[in-house]
N, CA, C and O of each residue as an XYZ file, in Angstrom:
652
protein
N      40.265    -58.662   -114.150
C      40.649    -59.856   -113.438
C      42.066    -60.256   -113.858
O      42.331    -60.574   -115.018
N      43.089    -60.223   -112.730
C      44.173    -61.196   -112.499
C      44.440    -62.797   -113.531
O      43.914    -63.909   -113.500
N      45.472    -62.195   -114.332
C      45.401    -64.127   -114.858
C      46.454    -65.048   -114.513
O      47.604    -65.152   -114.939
N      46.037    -65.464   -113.956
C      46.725    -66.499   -113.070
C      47.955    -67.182   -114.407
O      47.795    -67.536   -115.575
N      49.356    -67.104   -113.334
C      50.111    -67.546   -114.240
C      50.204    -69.153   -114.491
O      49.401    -69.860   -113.881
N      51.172    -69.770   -115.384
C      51.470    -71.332   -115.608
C      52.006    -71.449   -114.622
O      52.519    -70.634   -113.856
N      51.839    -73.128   -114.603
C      52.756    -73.428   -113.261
C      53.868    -73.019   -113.824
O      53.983    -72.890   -115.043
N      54.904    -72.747   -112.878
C      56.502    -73.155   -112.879
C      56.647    -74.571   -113.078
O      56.386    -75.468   -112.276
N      57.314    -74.700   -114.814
C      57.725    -75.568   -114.781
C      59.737    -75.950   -114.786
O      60.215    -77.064   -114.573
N      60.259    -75.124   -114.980
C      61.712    -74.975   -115.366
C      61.849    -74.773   -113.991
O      61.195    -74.998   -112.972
N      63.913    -73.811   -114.589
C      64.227    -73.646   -113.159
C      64.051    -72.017   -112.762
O      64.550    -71.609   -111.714
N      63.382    -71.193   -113.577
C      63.144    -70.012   -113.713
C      62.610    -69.967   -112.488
O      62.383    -71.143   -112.205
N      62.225    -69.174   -111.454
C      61.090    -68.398   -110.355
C      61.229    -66.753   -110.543
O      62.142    -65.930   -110.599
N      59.678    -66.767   -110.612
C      59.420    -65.653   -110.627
C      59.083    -64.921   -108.750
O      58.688    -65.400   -107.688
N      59.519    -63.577   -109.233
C      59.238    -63.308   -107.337
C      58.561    -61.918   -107.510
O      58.674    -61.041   -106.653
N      58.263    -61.852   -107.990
C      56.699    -60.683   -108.219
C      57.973    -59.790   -107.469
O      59.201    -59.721   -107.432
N      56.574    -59.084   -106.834
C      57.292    -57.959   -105.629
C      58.407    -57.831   -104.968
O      59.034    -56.820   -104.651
N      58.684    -59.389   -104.710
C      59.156    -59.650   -103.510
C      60.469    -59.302   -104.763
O      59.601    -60.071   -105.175
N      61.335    -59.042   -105.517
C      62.120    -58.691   -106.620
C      62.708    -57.293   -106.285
O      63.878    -56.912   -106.262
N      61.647    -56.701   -106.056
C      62.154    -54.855   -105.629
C      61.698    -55.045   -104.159
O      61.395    -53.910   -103.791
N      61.489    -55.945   -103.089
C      61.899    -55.855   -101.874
C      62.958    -55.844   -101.078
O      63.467    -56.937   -100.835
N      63.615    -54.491   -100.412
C      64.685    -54.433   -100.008
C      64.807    -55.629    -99.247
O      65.459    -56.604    -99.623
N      63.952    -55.526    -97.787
C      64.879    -56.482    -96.987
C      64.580    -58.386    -97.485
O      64.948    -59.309    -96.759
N      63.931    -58.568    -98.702
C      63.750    -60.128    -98.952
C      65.429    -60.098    -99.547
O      66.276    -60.918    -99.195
N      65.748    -58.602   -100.827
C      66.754    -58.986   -101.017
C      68.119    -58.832   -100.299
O      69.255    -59.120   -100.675
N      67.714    -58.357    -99.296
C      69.067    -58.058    -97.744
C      69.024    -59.361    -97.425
O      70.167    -59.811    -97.501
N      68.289    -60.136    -97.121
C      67.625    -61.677    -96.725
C      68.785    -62.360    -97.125
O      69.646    -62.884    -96.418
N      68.682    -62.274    -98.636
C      68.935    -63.496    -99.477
C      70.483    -63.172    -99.609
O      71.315    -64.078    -99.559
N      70.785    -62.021    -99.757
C      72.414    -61.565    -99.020
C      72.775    -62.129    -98.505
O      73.651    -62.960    -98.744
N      72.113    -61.841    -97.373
C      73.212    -62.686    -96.018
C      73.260    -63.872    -95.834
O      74.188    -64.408    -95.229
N      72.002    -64.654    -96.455
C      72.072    -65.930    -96.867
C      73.306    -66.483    -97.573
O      73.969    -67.494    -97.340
N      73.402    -65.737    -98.301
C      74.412    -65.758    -99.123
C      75.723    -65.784    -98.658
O      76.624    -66.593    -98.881
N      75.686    -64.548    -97.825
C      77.044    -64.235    -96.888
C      77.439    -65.475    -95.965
O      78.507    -66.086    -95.943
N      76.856    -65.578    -95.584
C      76.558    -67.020    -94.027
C      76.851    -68.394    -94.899
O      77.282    -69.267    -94.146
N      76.769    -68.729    -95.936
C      76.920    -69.720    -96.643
C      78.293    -69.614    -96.936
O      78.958    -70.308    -96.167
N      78.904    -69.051    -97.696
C      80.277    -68.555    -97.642
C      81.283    -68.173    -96.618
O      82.498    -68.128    -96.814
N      80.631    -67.886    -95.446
C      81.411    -67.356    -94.049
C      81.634    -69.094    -93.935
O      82.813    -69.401    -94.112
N      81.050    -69.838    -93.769
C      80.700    -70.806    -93.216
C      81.503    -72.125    -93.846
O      81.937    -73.000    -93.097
N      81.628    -72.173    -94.991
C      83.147    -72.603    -95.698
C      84.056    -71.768    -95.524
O      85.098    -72.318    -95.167
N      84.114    -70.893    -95.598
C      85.371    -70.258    -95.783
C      86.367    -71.059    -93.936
O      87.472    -71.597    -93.863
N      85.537    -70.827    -93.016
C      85.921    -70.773    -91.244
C      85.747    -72.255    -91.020
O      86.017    -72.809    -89.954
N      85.092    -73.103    -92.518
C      84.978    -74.657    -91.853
C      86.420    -75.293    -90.569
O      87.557    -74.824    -90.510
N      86.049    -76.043    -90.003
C      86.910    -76.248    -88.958
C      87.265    -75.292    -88.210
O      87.511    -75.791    -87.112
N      87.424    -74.232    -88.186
C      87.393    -73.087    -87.431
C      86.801    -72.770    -85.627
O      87.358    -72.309    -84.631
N      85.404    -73.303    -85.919
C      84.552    -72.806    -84.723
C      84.810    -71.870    -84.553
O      85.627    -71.507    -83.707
N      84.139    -71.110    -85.371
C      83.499    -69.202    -85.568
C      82.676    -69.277    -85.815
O      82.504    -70.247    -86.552
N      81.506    -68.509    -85.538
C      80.473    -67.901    -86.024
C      80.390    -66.212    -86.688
O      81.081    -65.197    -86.607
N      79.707    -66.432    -87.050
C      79.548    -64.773    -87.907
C      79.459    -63.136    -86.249
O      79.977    -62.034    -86.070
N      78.748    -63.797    -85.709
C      78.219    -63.049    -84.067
C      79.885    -62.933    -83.373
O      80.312    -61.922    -82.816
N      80.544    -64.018    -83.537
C      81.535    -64.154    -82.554
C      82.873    -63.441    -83.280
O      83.796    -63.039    -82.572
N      82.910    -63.326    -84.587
C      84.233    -62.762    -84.773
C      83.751    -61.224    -85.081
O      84.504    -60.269    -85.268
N      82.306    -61.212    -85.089
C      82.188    -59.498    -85.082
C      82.364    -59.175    -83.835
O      82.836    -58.038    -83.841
N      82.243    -59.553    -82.763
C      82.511    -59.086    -81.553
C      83.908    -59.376    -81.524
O      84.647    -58.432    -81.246
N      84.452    -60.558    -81.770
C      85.964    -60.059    -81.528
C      86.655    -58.713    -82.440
O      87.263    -57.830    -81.835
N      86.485    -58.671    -83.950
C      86.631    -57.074    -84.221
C      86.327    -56.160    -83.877
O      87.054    -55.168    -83.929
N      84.816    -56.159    -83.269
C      84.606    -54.373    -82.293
C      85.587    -54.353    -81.031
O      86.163    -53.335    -80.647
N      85.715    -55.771    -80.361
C      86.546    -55.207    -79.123
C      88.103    -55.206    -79.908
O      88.954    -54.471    -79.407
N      88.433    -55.926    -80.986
C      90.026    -55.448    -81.475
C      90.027    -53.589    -81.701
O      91.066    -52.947    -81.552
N      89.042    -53.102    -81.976
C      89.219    -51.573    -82.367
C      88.830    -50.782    -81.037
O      89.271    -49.762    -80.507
N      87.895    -51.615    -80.750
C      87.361    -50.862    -79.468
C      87.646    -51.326    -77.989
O      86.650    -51.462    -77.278
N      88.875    -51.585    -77.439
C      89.313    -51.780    -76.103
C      88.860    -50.861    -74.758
O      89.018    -49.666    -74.510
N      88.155    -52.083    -73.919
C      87.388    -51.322    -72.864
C      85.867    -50.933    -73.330
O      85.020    -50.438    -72.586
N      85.732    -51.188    -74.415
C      83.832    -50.769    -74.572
C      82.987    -51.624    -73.561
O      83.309    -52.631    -72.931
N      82.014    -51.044    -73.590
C      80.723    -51.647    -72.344
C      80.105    -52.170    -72.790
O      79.461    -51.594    -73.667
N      79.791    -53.810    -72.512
C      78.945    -54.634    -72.935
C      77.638    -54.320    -73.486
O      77.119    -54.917    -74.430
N      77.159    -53.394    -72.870
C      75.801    -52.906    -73.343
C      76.188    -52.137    -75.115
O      75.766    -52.724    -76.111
N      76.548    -51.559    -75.174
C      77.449    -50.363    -76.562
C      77.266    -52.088    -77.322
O      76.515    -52.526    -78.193
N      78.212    -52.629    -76.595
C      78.493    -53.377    -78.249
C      78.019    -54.134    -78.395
O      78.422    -54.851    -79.310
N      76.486    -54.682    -77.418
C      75.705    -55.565    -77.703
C      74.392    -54.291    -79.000
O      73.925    -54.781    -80.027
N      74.248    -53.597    -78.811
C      73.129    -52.431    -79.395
C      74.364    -52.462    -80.870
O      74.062    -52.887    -81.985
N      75.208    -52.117    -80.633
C      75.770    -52.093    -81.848
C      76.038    -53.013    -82.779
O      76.424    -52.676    -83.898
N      75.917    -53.907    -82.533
C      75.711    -55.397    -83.106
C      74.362    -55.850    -83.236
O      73.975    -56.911    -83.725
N      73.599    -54.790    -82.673
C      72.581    -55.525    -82.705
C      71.941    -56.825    -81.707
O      70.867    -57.421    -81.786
N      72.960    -56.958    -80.859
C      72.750    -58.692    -80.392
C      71.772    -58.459    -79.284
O      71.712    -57.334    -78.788
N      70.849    -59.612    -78.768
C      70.118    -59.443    -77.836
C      71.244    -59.623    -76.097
O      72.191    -60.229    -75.597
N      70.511    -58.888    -75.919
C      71.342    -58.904    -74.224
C      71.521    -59.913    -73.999
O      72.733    -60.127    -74.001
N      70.534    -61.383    -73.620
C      71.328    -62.255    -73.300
C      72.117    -63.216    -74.042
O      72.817    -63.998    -73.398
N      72.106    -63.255    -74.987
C      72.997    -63.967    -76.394
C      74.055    -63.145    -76.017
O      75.069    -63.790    -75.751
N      74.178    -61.749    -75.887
C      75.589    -61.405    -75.849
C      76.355    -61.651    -74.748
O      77.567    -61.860    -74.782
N      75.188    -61.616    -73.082
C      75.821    -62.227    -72.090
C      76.173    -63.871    -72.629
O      77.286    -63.681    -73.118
N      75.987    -64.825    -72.756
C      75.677    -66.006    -73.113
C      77.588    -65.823    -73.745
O      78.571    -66.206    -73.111
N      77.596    -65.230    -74.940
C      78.569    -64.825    -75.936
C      80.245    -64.118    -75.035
O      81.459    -64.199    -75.227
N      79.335    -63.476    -74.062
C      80.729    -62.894    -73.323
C      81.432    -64.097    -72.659
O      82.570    -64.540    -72.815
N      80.454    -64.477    -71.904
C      80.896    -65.876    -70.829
C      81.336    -66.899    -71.443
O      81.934    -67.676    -70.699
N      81.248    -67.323    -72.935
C      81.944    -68.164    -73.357
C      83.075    -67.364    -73.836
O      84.046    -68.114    -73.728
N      83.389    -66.452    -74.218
C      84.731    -66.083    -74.926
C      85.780    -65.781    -73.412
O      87.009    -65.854    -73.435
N      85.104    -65.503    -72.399
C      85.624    -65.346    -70.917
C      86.325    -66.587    -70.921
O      87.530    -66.729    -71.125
N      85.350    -67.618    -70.643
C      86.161    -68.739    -70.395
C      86.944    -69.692    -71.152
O      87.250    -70.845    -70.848
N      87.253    -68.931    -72.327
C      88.117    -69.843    -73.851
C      89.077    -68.773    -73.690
O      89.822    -68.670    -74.664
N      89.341    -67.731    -72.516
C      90.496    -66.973    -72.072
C      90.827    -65.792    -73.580
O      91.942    -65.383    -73.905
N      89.778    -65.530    -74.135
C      89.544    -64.653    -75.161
C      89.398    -63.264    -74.627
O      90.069    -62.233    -74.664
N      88.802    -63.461    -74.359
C      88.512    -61.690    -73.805
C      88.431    -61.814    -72.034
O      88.170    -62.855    -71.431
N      88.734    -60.436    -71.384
C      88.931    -60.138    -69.862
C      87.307    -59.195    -69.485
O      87.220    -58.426    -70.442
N      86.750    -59.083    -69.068
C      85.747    -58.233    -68.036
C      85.615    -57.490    -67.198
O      85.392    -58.047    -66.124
N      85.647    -56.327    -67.154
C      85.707    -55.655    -65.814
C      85.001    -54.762    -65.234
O      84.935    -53.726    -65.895
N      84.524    -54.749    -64.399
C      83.716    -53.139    -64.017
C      84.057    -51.966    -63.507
O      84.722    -51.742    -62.495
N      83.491    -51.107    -64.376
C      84.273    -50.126    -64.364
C      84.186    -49.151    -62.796
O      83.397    -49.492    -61.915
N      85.016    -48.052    -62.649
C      84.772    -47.699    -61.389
C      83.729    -46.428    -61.786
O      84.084    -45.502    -61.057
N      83.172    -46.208    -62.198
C      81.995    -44.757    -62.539
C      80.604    -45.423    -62.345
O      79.658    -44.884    -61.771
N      80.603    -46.923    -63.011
C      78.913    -47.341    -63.476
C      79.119    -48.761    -62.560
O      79.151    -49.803    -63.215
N      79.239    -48.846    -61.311
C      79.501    -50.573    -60.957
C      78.432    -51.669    -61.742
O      78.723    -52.857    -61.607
N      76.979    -51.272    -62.709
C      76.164    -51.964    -63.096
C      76.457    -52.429    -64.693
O      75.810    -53.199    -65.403
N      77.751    -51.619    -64.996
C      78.293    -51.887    -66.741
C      79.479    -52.701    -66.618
O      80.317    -52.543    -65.729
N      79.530    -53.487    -67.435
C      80.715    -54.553    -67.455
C      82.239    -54.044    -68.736
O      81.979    -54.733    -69.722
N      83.022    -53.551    -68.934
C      83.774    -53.338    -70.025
C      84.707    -54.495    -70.127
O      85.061    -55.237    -69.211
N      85.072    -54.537    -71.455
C      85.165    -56.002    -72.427
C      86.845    -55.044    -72.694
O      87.037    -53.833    -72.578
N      87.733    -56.026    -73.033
C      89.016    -56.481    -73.797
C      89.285    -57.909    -74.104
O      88.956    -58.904    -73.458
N      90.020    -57.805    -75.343
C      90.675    -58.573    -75.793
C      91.882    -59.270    -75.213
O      92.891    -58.565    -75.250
N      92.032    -60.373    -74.730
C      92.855    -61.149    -74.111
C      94.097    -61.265    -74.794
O      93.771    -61.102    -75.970
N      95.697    -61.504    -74.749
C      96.395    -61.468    -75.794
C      96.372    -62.939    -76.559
O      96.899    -63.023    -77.669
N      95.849    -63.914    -76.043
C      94.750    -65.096    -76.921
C      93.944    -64.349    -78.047
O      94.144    -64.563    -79.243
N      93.008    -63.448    -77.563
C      91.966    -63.047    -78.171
C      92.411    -62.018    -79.370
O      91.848    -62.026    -80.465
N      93.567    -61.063    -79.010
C      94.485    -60.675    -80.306
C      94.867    -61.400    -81.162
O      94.698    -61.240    -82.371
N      95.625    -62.592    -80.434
C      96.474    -63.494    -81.617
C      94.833    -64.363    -82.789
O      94.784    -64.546    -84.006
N      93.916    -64.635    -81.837
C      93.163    -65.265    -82.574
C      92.313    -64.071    -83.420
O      92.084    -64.541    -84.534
N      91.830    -62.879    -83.328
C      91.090    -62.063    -84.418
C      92.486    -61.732    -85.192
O      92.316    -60.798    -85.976
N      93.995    -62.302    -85.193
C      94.568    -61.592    -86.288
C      94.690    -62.856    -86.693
O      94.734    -62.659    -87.908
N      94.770    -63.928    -86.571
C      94.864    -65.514    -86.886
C      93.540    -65.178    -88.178
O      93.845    -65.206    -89.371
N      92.366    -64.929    -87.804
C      91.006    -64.991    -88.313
C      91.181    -64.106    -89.416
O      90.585    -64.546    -90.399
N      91.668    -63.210    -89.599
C      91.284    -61.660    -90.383
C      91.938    -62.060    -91.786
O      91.780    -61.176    -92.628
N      92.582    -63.099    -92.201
C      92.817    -63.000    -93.742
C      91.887    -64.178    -94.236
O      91.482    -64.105    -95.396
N      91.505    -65.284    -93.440
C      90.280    -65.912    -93.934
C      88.874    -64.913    -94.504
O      88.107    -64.876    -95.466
N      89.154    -64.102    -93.095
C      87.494    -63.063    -93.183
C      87.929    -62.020    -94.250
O      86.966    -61.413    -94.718
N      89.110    -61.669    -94.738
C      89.154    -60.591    -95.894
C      88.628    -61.293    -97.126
O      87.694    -60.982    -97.865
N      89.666    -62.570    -97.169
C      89.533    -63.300    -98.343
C      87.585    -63.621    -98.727
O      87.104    -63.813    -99.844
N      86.695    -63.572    -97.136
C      85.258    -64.325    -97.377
C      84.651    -62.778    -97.988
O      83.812    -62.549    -98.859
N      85.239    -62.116    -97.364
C      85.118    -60.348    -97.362
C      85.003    -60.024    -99.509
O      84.381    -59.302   -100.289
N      85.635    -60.678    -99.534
C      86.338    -60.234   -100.644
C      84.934    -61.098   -101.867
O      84.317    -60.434   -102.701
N      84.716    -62.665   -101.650
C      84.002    -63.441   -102.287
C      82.473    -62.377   -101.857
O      81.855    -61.861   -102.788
N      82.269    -62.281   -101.213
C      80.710    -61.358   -100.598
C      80.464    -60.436   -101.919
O      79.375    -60.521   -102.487
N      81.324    -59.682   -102.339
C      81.011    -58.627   -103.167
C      80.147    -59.383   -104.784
O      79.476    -58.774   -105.617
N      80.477    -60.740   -104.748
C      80.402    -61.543   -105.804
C      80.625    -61.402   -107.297
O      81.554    -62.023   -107.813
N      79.773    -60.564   -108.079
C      80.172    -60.234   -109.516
C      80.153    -58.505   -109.722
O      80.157    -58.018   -110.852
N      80.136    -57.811   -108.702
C      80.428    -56.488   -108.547
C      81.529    -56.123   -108.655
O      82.200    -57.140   -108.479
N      82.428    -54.996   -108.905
C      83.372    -54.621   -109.292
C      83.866    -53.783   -107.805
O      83.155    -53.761   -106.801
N      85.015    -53.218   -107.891
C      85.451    -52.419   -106.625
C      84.518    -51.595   -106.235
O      83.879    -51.723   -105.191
N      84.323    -50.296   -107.420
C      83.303    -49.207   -107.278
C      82.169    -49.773   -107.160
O      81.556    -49.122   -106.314
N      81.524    -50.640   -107.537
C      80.064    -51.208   -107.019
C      79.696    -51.768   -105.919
O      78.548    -51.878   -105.486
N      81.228    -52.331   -105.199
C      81.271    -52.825   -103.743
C      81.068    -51.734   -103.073
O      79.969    -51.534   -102.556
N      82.140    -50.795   -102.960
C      81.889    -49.286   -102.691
C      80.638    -48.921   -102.465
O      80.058    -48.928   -101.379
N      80.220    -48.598   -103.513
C      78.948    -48.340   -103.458
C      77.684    -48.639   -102.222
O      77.066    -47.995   -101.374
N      77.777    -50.183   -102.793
C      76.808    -51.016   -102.248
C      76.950    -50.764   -100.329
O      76.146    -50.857    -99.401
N      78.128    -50.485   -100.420
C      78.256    -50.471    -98.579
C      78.658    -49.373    -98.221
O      79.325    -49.186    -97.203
N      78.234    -48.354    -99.162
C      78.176    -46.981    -98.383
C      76.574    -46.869    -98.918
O      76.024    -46.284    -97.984
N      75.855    -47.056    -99.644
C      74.639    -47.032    -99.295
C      73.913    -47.839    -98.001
O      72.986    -47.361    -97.347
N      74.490    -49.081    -97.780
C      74.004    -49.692    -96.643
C      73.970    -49.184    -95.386
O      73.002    -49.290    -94.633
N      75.393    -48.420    -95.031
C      75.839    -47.826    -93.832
C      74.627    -46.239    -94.038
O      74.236    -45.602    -93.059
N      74.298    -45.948    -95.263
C      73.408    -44.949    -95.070
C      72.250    -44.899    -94.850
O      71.461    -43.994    -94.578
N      72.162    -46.410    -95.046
C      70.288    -47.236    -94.672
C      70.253    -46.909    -93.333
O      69.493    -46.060    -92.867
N      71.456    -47.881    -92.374
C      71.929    -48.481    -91.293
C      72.423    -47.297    -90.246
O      72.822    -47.426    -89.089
N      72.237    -45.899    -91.177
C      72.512    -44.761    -90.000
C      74.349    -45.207    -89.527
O      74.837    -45.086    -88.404
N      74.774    -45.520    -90.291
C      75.963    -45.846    -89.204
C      76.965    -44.776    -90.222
O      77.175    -44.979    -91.418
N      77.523    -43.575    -89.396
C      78.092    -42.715    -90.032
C      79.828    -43.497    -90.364
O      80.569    -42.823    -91.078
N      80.163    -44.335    -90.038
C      81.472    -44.380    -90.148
C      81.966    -45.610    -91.291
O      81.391    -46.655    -91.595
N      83.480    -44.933    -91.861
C      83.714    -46.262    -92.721
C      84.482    -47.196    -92.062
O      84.508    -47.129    -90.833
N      85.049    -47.967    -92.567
C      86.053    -49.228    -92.212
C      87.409    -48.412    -91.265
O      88.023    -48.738    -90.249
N      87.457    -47.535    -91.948
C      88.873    -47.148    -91.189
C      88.621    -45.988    -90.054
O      89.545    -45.451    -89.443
N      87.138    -45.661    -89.851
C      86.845    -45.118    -88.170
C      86.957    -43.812    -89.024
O      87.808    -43.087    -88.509
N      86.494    -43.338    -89.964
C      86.498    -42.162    -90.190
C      85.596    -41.946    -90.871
O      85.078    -42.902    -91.448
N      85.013    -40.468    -91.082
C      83.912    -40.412    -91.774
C      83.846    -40.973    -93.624
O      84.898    -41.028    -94.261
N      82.564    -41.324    -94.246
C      83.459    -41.579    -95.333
C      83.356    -40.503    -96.353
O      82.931    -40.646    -97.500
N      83.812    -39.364    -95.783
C      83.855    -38.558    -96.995
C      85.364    -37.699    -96.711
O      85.744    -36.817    -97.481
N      86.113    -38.102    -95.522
C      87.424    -37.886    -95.396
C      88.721    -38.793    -96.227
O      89.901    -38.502    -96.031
């Protein structure tokens, strides 16, 4: 028989399992991350969703709404929802293409340039606090194991990372 522990009385918590659970501790990451994004962009009006889509379309000009909603992860209509507002804050342009008339392809507006390069030394600097008490090589690390969880073959600079 199980012996039931003391209450918690301090500020200690214990988390059993949930300790060597990957995604409680992916969880508490991004918790983490989102708390920090979130000062860092105060006054801003950014969200975490909205300046990753403005970086895939800064690298990726002309991608198809569908691509970079799956690649983000985002649900179809959050990302429609997401296009139509950055459409009409004259951020990004829309167009359909002439091969698929049912796919929409996305660019960056030259608004939508000036503002993801306006954004990108706040987001290095939040970039930078994320890693927290890890060292370079442990940042390293940590996000080339992730991208190997995450199936996503590529590094930061669009190349494989073993080039």
């Amino acid at each position: 028989m199980r012996k039931v522990p003391e209450p918690a009385r301090d500020a200690v918590v214990r988390y059993g399992h949930l300790s060597d659970s990957l995604g409680f501790l992916l969880r508490l990451a991004q918790l983490q991350s989102f708390a920090d994004f979130f000062r860092a962009f105060e006054g801003e009006e950014v969200r975490p969703g909205e300046i990753s889509v403005l970086m895939v379309l800064y690298e990726n000009p002309g991608i198809r709404q569908g691509l970079l909603a799956r690649a983000l992860s985002i649900k179809r209509a959050h990302m429609t929802k997401m296009v139509r507002q950055m459409e009409a804050d004259g951020l990004i342009t829309r167009r359909v293409p002439e091969d698929d008339k049912r796919a929409m392809e996305l660019r960056l507006t030259a608004l939508g340039q000036a503002r993801i390069t306006a954004l990108m030394p706040t987001f290095v600097d939040h970039e930078s606090r994320d890693a927290g008490c890890l060292d370079g090589a442990e940042a390293a690390e940590l996000k080339r194991l992730l991208r190997k969880l995450l199936a996503l073959p590529l590094d930061s600079k669009g190349g494989t990372p073993d080039e």
